[in-house]
N, C-alpha and C positions, 0 to 999 in steps of 0.2 A: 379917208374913212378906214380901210384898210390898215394904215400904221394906226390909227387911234387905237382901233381892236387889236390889236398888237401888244400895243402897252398893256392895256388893261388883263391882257388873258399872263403877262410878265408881274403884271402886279398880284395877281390872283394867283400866281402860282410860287410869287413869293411871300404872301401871306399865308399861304399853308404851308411853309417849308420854313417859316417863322415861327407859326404855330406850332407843330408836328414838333417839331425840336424844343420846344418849350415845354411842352407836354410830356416828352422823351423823357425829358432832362428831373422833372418834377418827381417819375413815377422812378426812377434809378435814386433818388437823391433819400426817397421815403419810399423803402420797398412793399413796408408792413402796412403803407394803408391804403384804407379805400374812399376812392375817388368817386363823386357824382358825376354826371353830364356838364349840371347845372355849374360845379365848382371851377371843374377845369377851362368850360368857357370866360367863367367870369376870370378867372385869374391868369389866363394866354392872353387874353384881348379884349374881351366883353362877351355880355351876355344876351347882347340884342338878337333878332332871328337871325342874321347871317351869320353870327358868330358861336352858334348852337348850332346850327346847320354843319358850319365850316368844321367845327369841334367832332361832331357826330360825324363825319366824313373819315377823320383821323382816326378816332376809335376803332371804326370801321377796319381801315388799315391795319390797325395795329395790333386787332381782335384775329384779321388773317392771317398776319405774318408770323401770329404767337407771341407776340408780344404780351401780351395782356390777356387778362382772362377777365368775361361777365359772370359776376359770383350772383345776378339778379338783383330783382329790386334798385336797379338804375346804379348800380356801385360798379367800380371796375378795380382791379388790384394788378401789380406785375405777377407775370406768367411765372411760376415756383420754378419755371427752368432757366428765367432771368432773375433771380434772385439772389444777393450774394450765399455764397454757401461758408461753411467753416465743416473742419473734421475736431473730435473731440472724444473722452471718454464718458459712458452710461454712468449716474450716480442713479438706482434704483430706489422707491421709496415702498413702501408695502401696504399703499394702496394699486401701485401698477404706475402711479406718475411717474416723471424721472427729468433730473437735470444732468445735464449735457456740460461737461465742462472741457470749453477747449483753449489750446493752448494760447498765450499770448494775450487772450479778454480776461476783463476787468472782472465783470460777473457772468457766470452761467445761464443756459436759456433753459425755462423749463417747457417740457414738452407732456401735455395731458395726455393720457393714456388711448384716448381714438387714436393721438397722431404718431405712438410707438412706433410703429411698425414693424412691431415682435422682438423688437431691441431688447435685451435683457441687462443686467449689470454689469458695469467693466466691458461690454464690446464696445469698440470702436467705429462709430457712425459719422454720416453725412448729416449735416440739419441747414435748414434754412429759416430764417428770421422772419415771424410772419406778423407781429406783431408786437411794438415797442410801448410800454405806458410810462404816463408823466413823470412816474419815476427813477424811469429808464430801467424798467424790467423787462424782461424781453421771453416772448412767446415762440416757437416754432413747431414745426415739423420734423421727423427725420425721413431722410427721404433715398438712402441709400445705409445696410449695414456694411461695412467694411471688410471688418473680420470679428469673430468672436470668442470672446473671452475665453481662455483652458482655462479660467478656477473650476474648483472642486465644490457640489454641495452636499452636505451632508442631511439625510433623512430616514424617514420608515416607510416601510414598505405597507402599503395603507391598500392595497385590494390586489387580486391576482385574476385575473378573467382568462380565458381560453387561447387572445393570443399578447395578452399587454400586462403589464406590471405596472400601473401606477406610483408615484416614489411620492411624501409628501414632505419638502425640505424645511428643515427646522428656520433656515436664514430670513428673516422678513425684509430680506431685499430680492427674497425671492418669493414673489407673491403667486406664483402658478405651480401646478404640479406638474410631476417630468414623467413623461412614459419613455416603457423601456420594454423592450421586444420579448416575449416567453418563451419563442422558439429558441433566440440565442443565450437567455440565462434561466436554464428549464429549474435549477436548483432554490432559486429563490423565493423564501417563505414569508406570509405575513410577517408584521412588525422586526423582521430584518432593519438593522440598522445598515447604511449603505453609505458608499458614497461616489455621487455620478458627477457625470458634466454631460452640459449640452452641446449636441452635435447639429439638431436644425431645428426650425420653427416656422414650418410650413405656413400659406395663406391659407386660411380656413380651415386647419387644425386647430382644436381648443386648444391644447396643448404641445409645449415643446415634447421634442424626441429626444433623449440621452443615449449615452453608454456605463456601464457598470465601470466604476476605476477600484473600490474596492469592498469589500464585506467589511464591518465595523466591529458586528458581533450583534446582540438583541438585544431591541432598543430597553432603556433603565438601565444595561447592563455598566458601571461602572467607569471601563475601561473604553467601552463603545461612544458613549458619551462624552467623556474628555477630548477622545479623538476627533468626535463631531465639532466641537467647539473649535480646534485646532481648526477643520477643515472650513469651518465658517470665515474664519480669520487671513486663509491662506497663508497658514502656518504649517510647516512638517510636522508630522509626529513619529518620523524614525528617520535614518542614513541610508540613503540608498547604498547597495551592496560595492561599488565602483570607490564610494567613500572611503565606507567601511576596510576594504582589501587597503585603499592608500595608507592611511592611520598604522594599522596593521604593519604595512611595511617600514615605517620608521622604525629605524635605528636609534632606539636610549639612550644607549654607551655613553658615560661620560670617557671622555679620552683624555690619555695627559698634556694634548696641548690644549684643549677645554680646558684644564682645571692652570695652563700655564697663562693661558690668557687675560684670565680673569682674577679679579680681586680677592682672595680666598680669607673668606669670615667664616670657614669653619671651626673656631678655635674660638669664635665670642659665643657666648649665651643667647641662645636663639628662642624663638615663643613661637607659636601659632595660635588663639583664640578666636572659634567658630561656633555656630551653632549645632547641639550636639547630634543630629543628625547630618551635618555637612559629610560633603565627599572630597570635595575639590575646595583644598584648601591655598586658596593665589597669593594669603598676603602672609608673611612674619614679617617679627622686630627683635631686632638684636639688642643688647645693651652693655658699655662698657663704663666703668668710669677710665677719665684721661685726665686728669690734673682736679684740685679740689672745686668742689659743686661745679664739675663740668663732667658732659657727659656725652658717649657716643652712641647717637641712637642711628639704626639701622632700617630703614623698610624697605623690607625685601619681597618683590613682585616677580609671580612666576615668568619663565623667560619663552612665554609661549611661540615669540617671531624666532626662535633658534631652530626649532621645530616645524613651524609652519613656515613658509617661503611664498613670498608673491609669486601669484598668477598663477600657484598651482592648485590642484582638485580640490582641497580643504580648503585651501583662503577663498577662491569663489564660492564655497561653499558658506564658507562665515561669512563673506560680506552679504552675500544674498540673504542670511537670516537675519545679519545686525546684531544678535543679542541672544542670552538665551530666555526663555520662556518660562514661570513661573506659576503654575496651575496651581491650584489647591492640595491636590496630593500628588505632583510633579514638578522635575523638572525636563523640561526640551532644553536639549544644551544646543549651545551654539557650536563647540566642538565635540567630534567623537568621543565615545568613554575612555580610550585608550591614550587622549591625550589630557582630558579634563580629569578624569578620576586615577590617573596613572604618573605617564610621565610629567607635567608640570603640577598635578598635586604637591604640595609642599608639606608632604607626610613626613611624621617622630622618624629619628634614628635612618635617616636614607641622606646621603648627598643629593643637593637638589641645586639647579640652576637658575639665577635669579637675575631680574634688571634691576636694581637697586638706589636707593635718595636716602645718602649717609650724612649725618648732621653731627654736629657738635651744638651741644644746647645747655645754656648755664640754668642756675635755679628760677631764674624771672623767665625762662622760655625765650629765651633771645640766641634765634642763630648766628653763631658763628662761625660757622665755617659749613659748607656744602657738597658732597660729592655724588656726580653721578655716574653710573656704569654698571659694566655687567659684573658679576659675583658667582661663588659658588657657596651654601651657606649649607650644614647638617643643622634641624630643629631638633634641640634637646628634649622637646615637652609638648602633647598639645593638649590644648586646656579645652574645655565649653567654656560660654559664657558664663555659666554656674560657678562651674570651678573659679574660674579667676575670680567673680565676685566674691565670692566664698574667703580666699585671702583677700581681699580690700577689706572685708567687715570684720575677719579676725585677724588681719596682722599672721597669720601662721599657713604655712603650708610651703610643697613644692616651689622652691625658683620665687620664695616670697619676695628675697629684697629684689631683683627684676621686677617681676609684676606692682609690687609698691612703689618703687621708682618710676615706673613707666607710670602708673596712675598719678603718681604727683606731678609729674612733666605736664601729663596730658588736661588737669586742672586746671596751671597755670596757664596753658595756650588756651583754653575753651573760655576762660575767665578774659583774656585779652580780644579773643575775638569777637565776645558781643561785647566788651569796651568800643571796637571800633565800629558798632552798627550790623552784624547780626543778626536774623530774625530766629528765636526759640519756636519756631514750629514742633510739635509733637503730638500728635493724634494719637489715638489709642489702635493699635492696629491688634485687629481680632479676628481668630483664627479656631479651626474646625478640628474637633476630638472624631476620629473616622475610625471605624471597625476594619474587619480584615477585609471585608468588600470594598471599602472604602467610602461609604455609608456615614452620612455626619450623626454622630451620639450627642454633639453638646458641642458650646462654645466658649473660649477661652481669650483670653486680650495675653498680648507678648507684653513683659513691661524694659523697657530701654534703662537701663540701670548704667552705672559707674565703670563697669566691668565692658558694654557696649558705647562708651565715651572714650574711652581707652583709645580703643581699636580708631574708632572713626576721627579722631582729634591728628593721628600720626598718618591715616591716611588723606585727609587735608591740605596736612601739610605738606607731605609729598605732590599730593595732588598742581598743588599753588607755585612751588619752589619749580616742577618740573615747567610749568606754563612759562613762567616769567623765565628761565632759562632758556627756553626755545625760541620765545620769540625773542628778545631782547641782549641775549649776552653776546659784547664786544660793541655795543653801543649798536646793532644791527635788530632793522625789524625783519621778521624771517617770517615765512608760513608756520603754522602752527593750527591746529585742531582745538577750541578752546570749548569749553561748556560755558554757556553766558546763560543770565536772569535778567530779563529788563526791566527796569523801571515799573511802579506798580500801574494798572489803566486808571485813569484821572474819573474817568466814569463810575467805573466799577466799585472805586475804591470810597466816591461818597456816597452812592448806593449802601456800602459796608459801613462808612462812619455813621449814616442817619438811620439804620438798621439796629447797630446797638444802642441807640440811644433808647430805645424800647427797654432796654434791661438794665438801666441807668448809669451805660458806660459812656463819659464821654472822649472823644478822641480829638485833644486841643493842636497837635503838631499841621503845620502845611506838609503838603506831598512835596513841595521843593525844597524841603529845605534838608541837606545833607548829613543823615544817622535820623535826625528828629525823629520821621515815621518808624524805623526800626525799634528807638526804643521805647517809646510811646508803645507800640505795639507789643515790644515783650511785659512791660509792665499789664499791658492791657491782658496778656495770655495766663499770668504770675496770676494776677487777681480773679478769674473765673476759673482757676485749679480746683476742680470737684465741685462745683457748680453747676445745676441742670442744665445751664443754654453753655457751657464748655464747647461740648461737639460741633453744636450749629453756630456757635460763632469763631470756634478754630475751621471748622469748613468755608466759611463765611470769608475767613480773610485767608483762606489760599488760593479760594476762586477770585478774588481779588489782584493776585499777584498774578507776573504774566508766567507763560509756561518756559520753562529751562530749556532749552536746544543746541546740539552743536551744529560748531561753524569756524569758520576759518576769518571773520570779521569781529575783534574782539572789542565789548561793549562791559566786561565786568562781569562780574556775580553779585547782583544786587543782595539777594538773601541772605550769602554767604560775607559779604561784605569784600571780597575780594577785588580789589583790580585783575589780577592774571591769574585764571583756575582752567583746569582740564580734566580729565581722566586719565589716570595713568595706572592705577591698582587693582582692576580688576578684567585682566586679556584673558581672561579663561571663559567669561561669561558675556562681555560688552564688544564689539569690534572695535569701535574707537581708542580704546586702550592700545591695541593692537598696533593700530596707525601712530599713535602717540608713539608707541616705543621704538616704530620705523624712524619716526623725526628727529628723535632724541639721539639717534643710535648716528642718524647721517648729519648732524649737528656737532655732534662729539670727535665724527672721524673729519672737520672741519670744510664742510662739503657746502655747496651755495644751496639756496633757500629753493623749496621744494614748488612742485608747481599748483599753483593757489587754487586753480580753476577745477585742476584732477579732486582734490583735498573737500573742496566744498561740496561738490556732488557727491563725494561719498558723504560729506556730515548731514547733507540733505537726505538723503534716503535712510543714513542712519536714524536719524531724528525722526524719520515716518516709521521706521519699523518698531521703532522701540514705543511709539503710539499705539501700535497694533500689538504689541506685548502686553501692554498694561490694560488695552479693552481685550481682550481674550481672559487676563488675570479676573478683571472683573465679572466675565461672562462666566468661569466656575466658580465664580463667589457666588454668585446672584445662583446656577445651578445649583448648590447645595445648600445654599438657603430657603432655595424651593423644596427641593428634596426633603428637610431637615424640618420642614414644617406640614408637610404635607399628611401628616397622619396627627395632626392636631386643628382639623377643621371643626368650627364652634366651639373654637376657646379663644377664653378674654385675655389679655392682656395688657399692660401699661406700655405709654410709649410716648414720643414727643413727634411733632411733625417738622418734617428732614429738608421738605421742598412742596415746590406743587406747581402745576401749569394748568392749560385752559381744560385740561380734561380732569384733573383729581387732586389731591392730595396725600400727597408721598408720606408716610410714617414710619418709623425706626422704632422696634421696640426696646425697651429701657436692658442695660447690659450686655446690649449683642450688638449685630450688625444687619440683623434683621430687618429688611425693608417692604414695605408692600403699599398698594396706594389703593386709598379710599374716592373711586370714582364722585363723581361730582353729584351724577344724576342720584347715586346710592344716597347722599345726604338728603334727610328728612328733617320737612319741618317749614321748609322755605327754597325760592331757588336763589342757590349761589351760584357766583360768578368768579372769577379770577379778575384781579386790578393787577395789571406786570407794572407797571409805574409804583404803587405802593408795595408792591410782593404781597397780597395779601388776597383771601378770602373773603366775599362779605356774604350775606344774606341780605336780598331786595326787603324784603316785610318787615324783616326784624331786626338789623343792621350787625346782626350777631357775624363777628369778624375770626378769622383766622390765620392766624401767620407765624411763621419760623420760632422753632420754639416748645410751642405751646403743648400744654402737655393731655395727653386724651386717654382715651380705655378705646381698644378697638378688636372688634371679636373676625379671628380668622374665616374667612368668606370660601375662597375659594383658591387653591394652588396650582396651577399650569406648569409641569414642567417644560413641555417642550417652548413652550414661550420665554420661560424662566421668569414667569411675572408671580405677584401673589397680590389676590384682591383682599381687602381688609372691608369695614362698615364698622362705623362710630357707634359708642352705645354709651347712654346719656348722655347726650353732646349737647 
């Protein structure tokens, strides 16, 4: 009797230690859900009463040990302190949600705004998975901040009370307002433009705490504002002083073993053609002739790495920017002024030092023969783009036969390379007439003429010649920095072919099949020249194409039609030029292949920064396009629609670049909706439709600057 009870109490205690571990094993395997009583019995062993008994025992355990937490209503879930964890960075959104993206995962978790836990953007937090759906999106918590973000935000100083300073940030990834202490910045006055960072975010303060980083100036004020924008961006808008002193201490001097080292093309005919406000002029071209219809063309790029030296204060300082910056009525350079507008300017009448791609080129534009290295070159001449076109249309002028020579070379290559597949992209890029405040008066389109084909055909070519040199000469593949375009997206791209078919284009070429889509498309671009739907269907097919990025994995330049393209022409303004003329320089002095892994992390950050150039560019568009309309509320105009999502209807008015969006709710008459499968608007009642294109009257509603939006409302639609 005695051993029978034995067993049995052996048995009973290894059915819950069968159990218990089954149940373990279940709630680790699936953190994010929640369990009944009912289920876990059924699925450890059964759900008869001893095995709900024996279930409810475990729980019990494992509710003690912390294991598990009762959320109520009979559920149970793992305890948030058994849950796997990740660290990652804040992506804020400007309701207060925010997704977490950490390193290593597929997709990000998004975290609703209860379970922030005051995380703001850019810090780096603890999260925990607390819930996965069927389509594997994934819910959490953050449950520890790490550390937090030093960006800057920029705002107005929106109320002053006796001991706090309210700041209200322009950024809508920053959805709360920052206080800031009165005692410690007694001088600060309403509508102060400012720019803080947050230092804490207490429990149960509304609001984060800052500190002051700097005074902007008053908010509208011109100057104040661009700066804002900069600081949204986590862009600089000046050289810290430590720079500035480095710069400064460079030494100019050309010396005579400089000028013995080097290839000296002082003595050919030199150009420069820029825009005629330029400062920092990085490119000429030289021109010789060397035997009949052959010709020695020269392009000559400033020799900024002679100057600049790896791993000192300026090159960190360029690589950290990546690029320079482009505002409306600036530029943020990517180098100091004493190197971009001074010594590597390639200013008339000065010896200037150059890295240089010397060609021999017959009448059919066929190279023969290529050289690359350093040079010394004096520019005879600098032109505007004015000027030069000015001689292409009359044949007469300064250094004609040069500049007509170089346009005819430049012809024959442009005419060769949409032969070989090409895409003729050309948008109209349109630009702001600004008073001495800097204030928009009116808008203007740049036009890309003959004179602008010139230039960019010889830098190309350099461009191309220098790539395929690096990686390839001596039968060797080598590291190399290349700018690649890929392939169009197969989605996107017949979204775009069933899109024009609305305007009665059709587009007969396959996506595989090699040039085909290229020239199909320029014919497609040739035949809606001055066309209403031109804009939205050149927008159409560049949203279409994938975005250009450098990288050290070379894939082509689809657009370009090139096998081997890089950056190499412009080190005054891009970093990667910069690194290009490093590889070129340690390839020449016959040195092994550079290290792949160092090359791509920088093409990677380059490639984010220069994303962050281009939305900050936009962000003083859209600012003075706000600005620029905002003393014309309750006026009509004509316009086409540009775009549209679930909330409105985007519109461009006719001749500008003017944009505003016609809210959804504001359309009268019927309720519309957004179709994202068709891109289009409809109305339920009346099946009255809208989509890209189309052209409307819409009277100006209302202007936000600090948002940068502008509401529009249809009239007779």
């Amino acid at each position: 009797m005695k051993q029978k009870k034995s067993k049995r109490a052996k048995s009973g205690k290894s059915a819950f230690s069968d159990r218990a571990g089954f149940i373990v094993n279940l709630f680790r395997e699936m953190p994010d859900k929640r369990f009944t009583l009912k289920y876990l019995a059924a699925a450890s062993g059964g759900a008869d009463r001893d095995g709900r008994d024996l279930t409810k025992h475990i729980l019990d355990t494992l509710l003690e040990q912390g294991f598990i937490e009762d959320e109520g209503r009979g559920k149970y879930h793992l305890s948030r302190s058994r849950m796997p964890r990740y660290e990652g960075v804040v992506d804020m959104s400007a309701s207060g949600a925010m997704y977490v993206q950490c390193e290593g995962e597929v997709s990000d978790i998004f975290i609703h705004q209860r379970n922030t836990r005051n995380a703001l953007d850019g810090d780096r937090v603890e999260v925990v998975v607390t819930h996965t759906s069927r389509n594997g999106a994934r819910e959490g918590e953050i449950t520890k901040i790490l550390s937090r973000s030093q960006r800057c935000y920029a705002g107005r100083v929106a109320s002053i009370t006796r001991s706090m300073i309210v700041v209200v940030p322009d950024s809508r990834k920053m959805p709360y307002d920052i206080s800031l202490s009165r005692k410690i910045y007694p001088t600060l006055n309403e509508n102060d433009k400012v720019a803080v960072r947050v230092t804490d975010w207490r429990d149960g303060d509304r609001m984060p705490q800052g500190e002051l980083v700097d005074v902007l100036g008053v908010s509208g004020d011109n100057d104040a504002e661009m700066h804002a924008i900069l600081l949204e961006y986590d862009l600089p808008y000046k050289f810290e002083a430590e720079i500035e002193r480095a710069a400064k201490a460079i030494d100019g001097t050309i010396t005579e073993r400089d000028r013995a080292e080097r290839r000296d093309m002082r003595d050919v005919p030199t150009l420069t053609i820029d825009p005629a406000d330029a400062k920092d002029f990085d490119d000429a071209l030289s021109l010789r002739s060397i035997g009949k219809d052959v010709w020695e063309v020269g392009v000559h790029i400033a020799d900024v790495t002679h100057y600049v030296l790896p791993d000192t204060t300026i090159d960190d300082e360029a690589v950290e920017r990546g690029t320079s910056v482009y505002l409306v009525d600036r530029t943020i350079p990517m180098l100091p002024e004493r190197l971009c507008n001074e010594l590597c300017s390639l200013r008339p009448h000065e010896e200037k030092l150059c890295f240089s791609a010397i060609f021999h080129i017959d009448e059919k534009g066929k190279v023969l023969q290529e050289w690359f290295g350093r040079t010394i070159i004096y520019s005879d001449r600098r032109f505007t783009y004015e000027e030069a076109q000015q001689i292409i249309e009359s044949g007469e002028g300064e250094m004609k036969s040069e500049v007509l020579t170089l346009h005819r070379l430049a012809q024959v290559l442009r005419k060769e390379r949409y032969r070989k597949g090409a895409i003729s992209f050309s948008r109209r890029e349109a630009k702001f007439h600004l008073d001495e405040q800097g204030r928009p008066t009116g808008v203007y389109f740049k036009v890309q003429r003959e004179a602008n084909q010139l230039i960019e055909e010889f830098m190309l070519l350099a461009n191309r010649r220098v790539a395929e040199f690096c990686a390839r000469a001596h039968g060797k593949e080598r590291t190399m920095i290349f700018r690649v375009h890929d392939t169009p997206n197969s989605d996107k791209f017949e979204r775009f072919r069933s899109f024009i078919l609305r305007f009665g284009h059709i587009f007969r070429s396959p996506l595989n099949k090699e040039n085909a889509v290229a020239k199909e498309l320029n014919k497609l671009l040739a035949s809606i020249k001055g066309k209403p739907e031109e804009n939205v269907v050149s927008t159409l097919a560049i949203r279409s194409m994938a975005k250009a990025v450098y990288t050290t994995d070379n894939i082509g330049h689809y657009g370009l039609a090139f096998p081997y393209y890089t950056h190499f022409t412009s080190p005054i303004r891009r970093y990667p030029d910069m690194m290009v003329h490093r590889l070129l320089q340690r390839y020449l002095d016959g040195k092994r292949s550079a290290d792949k892994e160092f090359y791509e992390r920088r093409c990677v950050h380059c490639s984010e920064r220069e994303v962050v150039a281009a939305e900050a560019e936009r962000a003083s568009i859209k600012y003075k396009m706000v600005e620029f309309m905002a003393d014309r509320i309750g006026e009509e105009f004509d316009g086409h629609i540009s775009g549209m999502n679930e909330w409105g209807i985007w519109v461009e008015l006719e001749n500008s670049i003017v944009e505003g969006m016609v809210l959804m709710r504001d359309i009268e008459g019927d309720y519309y909706q957004f179709d994202e499968e068709r891109y289009e608007v409809y109305g339920h009642s009346t099946g009255k439709v809208f989509t890209l294109g189309d052209k409307v009257r819409i009277r100006v509603k209302s202007a936000d600057l600090r948002r940068r939006l502008l509401d529009f409302e249809f009239v007779n639609h």
